[in-house]
C-alpha positions in Angstrom: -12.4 8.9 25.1 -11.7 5.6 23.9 -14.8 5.2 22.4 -14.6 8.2 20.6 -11.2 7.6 19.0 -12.5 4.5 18.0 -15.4 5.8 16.0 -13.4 9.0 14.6 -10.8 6.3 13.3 -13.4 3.9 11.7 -15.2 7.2 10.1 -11.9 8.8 8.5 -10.8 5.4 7.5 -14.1 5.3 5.5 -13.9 8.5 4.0 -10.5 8.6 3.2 -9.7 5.1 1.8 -8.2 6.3 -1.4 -5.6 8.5 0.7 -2.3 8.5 1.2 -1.3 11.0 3.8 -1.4 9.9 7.3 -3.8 12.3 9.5 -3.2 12.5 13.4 -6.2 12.7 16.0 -4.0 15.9 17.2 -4.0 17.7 14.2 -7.7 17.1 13.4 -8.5 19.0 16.9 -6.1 21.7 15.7 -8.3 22.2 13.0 -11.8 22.4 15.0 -12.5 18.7 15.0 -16.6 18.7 15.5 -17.4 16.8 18.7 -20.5 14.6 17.0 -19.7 13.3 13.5 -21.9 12.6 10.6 -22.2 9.1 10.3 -23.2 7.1 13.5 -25.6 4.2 14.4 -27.3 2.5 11.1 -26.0 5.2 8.7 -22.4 4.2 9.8 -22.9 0.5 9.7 -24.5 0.9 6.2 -21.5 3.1 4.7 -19.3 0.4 5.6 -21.1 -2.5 5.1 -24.2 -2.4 3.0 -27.1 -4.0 4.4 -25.1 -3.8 8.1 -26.7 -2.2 10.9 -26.2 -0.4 14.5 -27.1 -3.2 16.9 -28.7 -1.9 19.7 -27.2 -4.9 22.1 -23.7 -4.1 22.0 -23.9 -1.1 19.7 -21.5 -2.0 17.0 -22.3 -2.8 13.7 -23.8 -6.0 12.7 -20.7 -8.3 10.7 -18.4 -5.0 11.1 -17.9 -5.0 14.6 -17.5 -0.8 14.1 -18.7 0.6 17.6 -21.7 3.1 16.1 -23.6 4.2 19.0 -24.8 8.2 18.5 -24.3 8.5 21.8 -20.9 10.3 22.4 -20.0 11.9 25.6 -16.4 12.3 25.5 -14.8 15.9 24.3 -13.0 15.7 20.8 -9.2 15.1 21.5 -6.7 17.5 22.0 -3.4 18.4 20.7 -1.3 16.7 22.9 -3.3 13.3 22.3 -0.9 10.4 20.4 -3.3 9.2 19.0 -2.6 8.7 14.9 -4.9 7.5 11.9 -3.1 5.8 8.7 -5.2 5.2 6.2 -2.7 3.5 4.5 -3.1 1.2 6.6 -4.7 0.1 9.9 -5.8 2.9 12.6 -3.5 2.7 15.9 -4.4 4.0 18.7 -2.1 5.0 21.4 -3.8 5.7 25.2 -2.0 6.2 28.7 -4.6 3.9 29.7 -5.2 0.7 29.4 -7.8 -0.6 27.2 -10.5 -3.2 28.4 -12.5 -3.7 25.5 -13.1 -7.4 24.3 -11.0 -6.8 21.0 -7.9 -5.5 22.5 -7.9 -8.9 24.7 -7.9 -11.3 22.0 -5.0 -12.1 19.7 -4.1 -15.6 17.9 -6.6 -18.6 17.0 -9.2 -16.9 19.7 -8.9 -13.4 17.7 -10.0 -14.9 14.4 -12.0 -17.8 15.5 -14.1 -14.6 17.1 -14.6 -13.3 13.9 -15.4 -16.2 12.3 -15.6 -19.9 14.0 -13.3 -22.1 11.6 -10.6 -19.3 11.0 -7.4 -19.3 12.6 -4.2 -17.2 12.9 -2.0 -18.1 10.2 1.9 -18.6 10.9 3.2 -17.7 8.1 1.7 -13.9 7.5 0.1 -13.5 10.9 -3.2 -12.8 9.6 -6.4 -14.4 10.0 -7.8 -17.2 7.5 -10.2 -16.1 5.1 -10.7 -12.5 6.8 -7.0 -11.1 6.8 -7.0 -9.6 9.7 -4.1 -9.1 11.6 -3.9 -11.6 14.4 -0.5 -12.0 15.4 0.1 -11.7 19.8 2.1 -8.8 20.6 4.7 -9.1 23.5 3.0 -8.1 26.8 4.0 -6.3 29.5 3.8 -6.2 33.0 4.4 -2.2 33.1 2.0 0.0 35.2 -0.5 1.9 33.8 1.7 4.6 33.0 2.6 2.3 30.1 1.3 3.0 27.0 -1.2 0.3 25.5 -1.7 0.2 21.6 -4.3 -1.2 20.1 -4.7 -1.7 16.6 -8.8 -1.7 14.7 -9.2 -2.6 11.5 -9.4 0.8 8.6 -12.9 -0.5 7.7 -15.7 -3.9 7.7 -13.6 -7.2 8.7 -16.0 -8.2 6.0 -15.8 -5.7 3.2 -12.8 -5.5 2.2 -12.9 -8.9 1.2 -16.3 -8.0 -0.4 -14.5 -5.1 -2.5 -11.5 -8.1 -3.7 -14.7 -10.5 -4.6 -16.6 -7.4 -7.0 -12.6 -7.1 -8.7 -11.9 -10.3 -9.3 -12.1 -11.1 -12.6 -14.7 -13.7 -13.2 -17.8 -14.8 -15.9 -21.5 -15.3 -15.3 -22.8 -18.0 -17.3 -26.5 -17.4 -18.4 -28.9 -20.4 -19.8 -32.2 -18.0 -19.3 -33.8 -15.3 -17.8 -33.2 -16.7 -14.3 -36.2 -19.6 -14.2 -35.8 -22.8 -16.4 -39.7 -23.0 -16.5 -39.9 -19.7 -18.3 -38.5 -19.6 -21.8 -34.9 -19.1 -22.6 -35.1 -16.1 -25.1 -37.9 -13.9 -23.2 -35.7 -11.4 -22.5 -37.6 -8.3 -21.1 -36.4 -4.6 -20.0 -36.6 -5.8 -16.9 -34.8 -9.1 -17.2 -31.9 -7.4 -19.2 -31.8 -4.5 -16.4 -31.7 -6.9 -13.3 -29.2 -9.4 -15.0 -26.8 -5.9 -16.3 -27.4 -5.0 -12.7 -26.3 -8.2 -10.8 -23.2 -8.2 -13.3 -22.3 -4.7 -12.0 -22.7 -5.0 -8.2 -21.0 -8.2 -8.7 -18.4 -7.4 -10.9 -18.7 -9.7 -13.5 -16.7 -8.6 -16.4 -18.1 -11.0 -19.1 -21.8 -12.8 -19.2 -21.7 -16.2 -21.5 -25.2 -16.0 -22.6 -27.5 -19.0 -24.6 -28.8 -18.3 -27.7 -29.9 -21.5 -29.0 -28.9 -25.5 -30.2 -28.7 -26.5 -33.4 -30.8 -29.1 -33.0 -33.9 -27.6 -32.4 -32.5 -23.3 -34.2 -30.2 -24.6 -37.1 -32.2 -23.2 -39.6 -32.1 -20.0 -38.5 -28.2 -20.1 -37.7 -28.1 -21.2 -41.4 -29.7 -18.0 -42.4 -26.6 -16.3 -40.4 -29.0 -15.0 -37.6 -29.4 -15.5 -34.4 -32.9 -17.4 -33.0 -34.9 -14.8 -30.8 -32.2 -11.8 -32.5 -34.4 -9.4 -32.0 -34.3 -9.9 -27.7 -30.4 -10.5 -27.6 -29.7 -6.9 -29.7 -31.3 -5.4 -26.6 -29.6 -7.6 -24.2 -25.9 -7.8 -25.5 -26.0 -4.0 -26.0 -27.2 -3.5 -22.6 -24.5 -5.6 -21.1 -21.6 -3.5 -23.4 -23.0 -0.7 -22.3 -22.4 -1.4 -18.3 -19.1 -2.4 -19.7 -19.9 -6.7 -19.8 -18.4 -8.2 -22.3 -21.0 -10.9 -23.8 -20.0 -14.3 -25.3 -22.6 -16.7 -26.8 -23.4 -20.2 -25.6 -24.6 -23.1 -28.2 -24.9 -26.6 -27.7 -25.3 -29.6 -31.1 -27.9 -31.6 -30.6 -30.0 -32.5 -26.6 -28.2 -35.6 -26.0 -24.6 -34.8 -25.0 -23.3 -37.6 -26.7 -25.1 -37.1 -30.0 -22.5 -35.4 -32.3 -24.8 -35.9 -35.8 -24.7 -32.8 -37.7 -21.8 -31.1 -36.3 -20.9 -29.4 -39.4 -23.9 -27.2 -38.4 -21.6 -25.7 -35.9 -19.6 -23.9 -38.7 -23.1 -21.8 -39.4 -23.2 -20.5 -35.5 -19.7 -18.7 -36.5 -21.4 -17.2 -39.8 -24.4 -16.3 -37.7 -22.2 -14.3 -34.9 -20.0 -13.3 -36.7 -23.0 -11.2 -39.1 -24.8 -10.2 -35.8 -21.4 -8.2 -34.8 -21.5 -6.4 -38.4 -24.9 -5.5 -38.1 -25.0 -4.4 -34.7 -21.9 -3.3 -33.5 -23.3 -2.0 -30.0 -24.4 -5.3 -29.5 -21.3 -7.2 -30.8 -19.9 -10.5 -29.2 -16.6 -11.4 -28.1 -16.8 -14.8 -28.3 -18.6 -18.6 -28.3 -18.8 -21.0 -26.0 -19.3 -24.7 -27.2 -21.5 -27.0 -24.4 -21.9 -29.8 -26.2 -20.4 -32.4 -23.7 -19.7 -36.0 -24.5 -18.7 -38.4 -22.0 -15.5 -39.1 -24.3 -13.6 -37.2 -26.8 -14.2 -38.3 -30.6 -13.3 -37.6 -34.0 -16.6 -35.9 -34.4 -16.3 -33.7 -31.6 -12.5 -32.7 -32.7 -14.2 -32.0 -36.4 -16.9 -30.1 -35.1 -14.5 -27.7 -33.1 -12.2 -27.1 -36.4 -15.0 -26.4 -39.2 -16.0 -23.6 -36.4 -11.9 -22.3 -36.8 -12.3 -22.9 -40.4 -15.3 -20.6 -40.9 -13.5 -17.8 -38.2 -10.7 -17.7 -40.8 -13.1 -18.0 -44.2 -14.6 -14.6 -42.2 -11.7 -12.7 -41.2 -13.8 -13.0 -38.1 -12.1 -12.4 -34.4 -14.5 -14.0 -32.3 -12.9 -16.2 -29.7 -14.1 -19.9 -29.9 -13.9 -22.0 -26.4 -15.9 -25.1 -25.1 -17.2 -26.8 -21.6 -14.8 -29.3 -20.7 -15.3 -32.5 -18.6 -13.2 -32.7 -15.7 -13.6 -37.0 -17.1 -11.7 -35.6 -19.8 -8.6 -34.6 -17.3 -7.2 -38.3 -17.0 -8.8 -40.6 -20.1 -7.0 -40.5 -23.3 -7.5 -40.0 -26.6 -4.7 -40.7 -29.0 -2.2 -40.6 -27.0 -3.0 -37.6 -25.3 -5.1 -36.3 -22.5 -8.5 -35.7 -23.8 -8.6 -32.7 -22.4 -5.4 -31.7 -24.2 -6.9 -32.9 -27.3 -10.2 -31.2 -27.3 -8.0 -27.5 -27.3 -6.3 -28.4 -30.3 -9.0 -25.8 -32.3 -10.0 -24.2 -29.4 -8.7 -20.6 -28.3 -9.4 -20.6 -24.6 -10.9 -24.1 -22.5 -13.5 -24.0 -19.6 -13.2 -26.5 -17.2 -16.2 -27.8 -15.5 -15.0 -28.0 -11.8 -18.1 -29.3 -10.4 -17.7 -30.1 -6.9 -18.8 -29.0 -3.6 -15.1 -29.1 -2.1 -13.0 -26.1 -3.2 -10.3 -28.6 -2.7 -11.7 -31.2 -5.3 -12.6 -28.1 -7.4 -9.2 -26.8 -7.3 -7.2 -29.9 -7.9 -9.3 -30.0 -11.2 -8.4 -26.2 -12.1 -5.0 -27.0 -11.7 -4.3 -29.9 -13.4 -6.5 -28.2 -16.5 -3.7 -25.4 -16.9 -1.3 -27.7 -16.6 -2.6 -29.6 -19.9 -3.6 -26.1 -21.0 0.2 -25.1 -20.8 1.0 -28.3 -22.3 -1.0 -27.3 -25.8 -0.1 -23.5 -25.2 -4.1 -22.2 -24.4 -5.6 -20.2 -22.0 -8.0 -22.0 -19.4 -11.3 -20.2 -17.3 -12.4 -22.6 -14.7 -16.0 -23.0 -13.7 -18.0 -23.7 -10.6 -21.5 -24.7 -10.2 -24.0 -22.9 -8.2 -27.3 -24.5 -9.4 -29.6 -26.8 -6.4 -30.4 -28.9 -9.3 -26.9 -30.2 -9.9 -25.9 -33.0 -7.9 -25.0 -32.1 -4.0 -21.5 -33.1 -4.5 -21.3 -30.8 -7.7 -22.3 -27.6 -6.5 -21.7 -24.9 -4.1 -25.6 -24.2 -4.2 -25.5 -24.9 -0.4 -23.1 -22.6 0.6 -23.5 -19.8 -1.5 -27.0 -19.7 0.0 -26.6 -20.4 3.8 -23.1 -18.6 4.3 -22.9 -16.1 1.3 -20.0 -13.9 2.6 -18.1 -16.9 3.3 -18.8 -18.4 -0.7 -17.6 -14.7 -2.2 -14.5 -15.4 0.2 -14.1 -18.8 -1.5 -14.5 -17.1 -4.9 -11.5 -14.6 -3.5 -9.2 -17.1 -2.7 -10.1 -19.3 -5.7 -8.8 -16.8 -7.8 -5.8 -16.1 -6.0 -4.5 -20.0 -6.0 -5.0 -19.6 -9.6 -3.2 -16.4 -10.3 0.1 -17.8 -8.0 0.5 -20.9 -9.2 3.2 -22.2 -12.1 0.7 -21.9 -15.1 -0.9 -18.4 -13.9 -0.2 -16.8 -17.3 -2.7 -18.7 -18.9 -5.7 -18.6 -16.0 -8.6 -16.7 -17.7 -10.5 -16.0 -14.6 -13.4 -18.0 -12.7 -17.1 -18.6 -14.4 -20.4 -18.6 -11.9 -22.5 -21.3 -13.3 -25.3 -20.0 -13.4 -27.1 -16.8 -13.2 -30.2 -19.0 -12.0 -28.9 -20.5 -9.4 -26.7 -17.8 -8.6 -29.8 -15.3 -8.1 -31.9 -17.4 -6.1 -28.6 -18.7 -3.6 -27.8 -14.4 -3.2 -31.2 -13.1 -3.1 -33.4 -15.8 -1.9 -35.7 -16.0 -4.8 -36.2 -16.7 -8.6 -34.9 -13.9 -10.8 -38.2 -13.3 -12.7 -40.0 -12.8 -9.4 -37.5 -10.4 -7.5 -39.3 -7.3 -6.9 -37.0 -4.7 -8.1 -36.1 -3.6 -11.1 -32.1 -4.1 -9.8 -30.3 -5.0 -7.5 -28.1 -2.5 -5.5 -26.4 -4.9 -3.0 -24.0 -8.2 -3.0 -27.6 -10.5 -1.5 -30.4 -9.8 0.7 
């Protein structure tokens, strides 16, 4: 019976997530309750969890921990069972006898540390780090087994619902190429543009910052107010709008980062957008994305930023202009000033790069950007780095590709430091750097050599 109750919970929790009328076990019978329901073994474990299956060991579901076995052998319950099922909530189940299953026994540090080996119960909400579930120890009782015991499952996946908070947070891809440096930057195919548009919709992404070229090697073109390559990026920036991504343009000056000759050529990468979006309004971008990135803040790199804002407001133009920051940047000086502070004088919106492999280290960086970002009244996106080519200490690459579901929990919890702290009003969401690295850390592979046409889940 208790087995039963268990999987008629975990199924109408499913089914009905968006509800929000409580349903009772006892009125479900009233109404002819079917004794076999239509999602069991690998079907269930699948609806809840994609990619999850019915493990045949314990049968429950493989990272949901949803008992799924077909094999049902108890009668549906009757009207005079307790039983109740709020989906608002968490199911509760109420039985005269007392339960023995593993998950009823465990409450506390051993309750999440069973769900995951370096969570714990946290004090202060009573649920578990990094999974949320609930995990406070209820009072026990010594009563005899005509004493109700109540258990309490979770509605759905201990995993997915985190899953679902990572696909709404708000967050940026950044995108250099295709998804292989070795293959060239602009080769944007059909099938490149549909399995990036795709990875941006399973993932959530709402905005993909995409390269279009560098003014050392394309200026001539830019001068000509069009873009290198235009031809490939109408097809992808529409294709991204159309899945409802918002595309922004990368540029950087010159190859070396602290070469800043020419950078009144930056000026013509506004003219050339800014005519892309009249001509091709189904294409049109929201924005640019500066990545030159000096070691130190100069008058050069200050003049290249304004004669971009000069030419926005020679063009009537509404393009948002913002720039790769140095986390270096966060305690030199320039002036007087934070260099960081100083490099969003012309600047709309600032990126930092928080490039470390500590979500701490990451996260000290994010937060003392907005507080310089409040101090010259802009908004701030912060960055992390994915790539295996950055330095170990720089990246997440070795997370996000060993222990994926816990590096979309990391994104989740990123996000939420950011949005409660002092300066959340001007937090502008996380960026993913890069698609590249990105692909290859969720799906194991290159994403020129992936061999679907899209992807339909979070990683294989």
């Amino acid at each position: 019976m208790e087995l039963l109750m268990t999987c008629l919970g975990a199924f109408l929790a499913l089914t009905s997530r968006h509800a929000e009328a409580s349903v009772s076990l006892a009125e479900a019978a009233e109404h002819g309750a079917p004794k076999e329901f239509p999602l069991c073994g690998d079907a269930l474990c699948n609806s809840i969890y994609p990619g999850s299956w019915c493990r045949a060991s314990n049968g429950v579901c493989q990272w949901a921990d949803v008992p799924c076995s077909c094999q049902v052998t108890s009668s549906p319950p009757t009207a005079s069972t307790t039983s109740t099922v709020t989906t608002a909530g968490s199911i509760t189940s109420v039985n005269p006898q007392p339960t023995t299953s593993q998950a009823s026994q465990l409450c506390g540090n051993e309750l999440c540390q069973s769900i995951r080996p370096d969570s714990w119960c946290r004090a202060s909400n009573g649920v578990c780090q990094w999974t949320n579930d609930p995990c406070r120890c209820a009072a026990t009782t010594s009563e005899t087994s005509t004493t109700s015991a109540i258990v309490t499952l979770p509605t759905t996946s201990r995993r997915a619902p985190d899953e679902e908070r990572y696909v709404r947070t708000d967050k940026s891809l950044y995108v250099w190429n295709t998804g292989d440096l070795s293959r060239a930057w602009w080769e944007w195919t059909s099938e490149h543009i549909d399995l990036l548009v795709s990875v941006c919709r399973v993932h959530g992404f709402k905005r993909a910052i995409v390269f279009i070229g560098s003014l050392e090697w394309d200026w001539q073109i830019f001068q000509g107010s069009m873009l290198p390559h235009q031809e490939n990026f109408v097809r992808l920036f529409a294709g991204l709008r159309a899945a409802g991504v918002m595309p922004y343009a990368c540029f950087y000056l010159n190859d070396a980062p602290n070469d800043l000759s020419n950078w009144q050529r930056a000026a013509d990468v506004v003219s050339a957008v800014h005519h892309f979006n009249q001509a091709f309004p189904d294409s049109r971008l929201e924005g640019i994305d500066g990545d030159q990135e000096p070691q130190s803040i100069s008058s050069e790199y200050l003049q290249m930023n304004e004669v971009m804002r000069a030419r926005r407001e020679e063009l009537g133009s509404e393009i948002t202009l913002t720039a790769s920051l140095k986390p270096g940047w966060l305690s030199r000086t320039y002036q007087g000033q934070a260099m960081l502070q100083a490099a969003l004088t012309s600047l709309d919106v600032g990126m930092i790069m928080a490039y470390r492999s500590s979500a701490e280290l990451s996260q000290a960086w994010g937060d003392q950007a907005l507080v310089l970002a409040a101090a010259a009244g802009k908004g701030m996106c912060v960055a992390i780095e994915t790539s295996p080519r950055a330095p170990e200490t720089d990246s997440f690459w070795e997370m996000a590709s060993t222990d994926k579901t816990r590096f979309l929990q990391m994104v989740v919890d990123m996000d939420e430091h950011y949005r409660s702290g002092a300066d959340s009003s001007l937090f502008r969401g996380l960026v993913i750097h890069d698609y590249e690295g990105f692909f290859e850390a969720m799906y194991g592979m290159k994403a020129p050599d992936y061999p679907g046409r899209v992807v339909t889940t979070l990683y294989a």
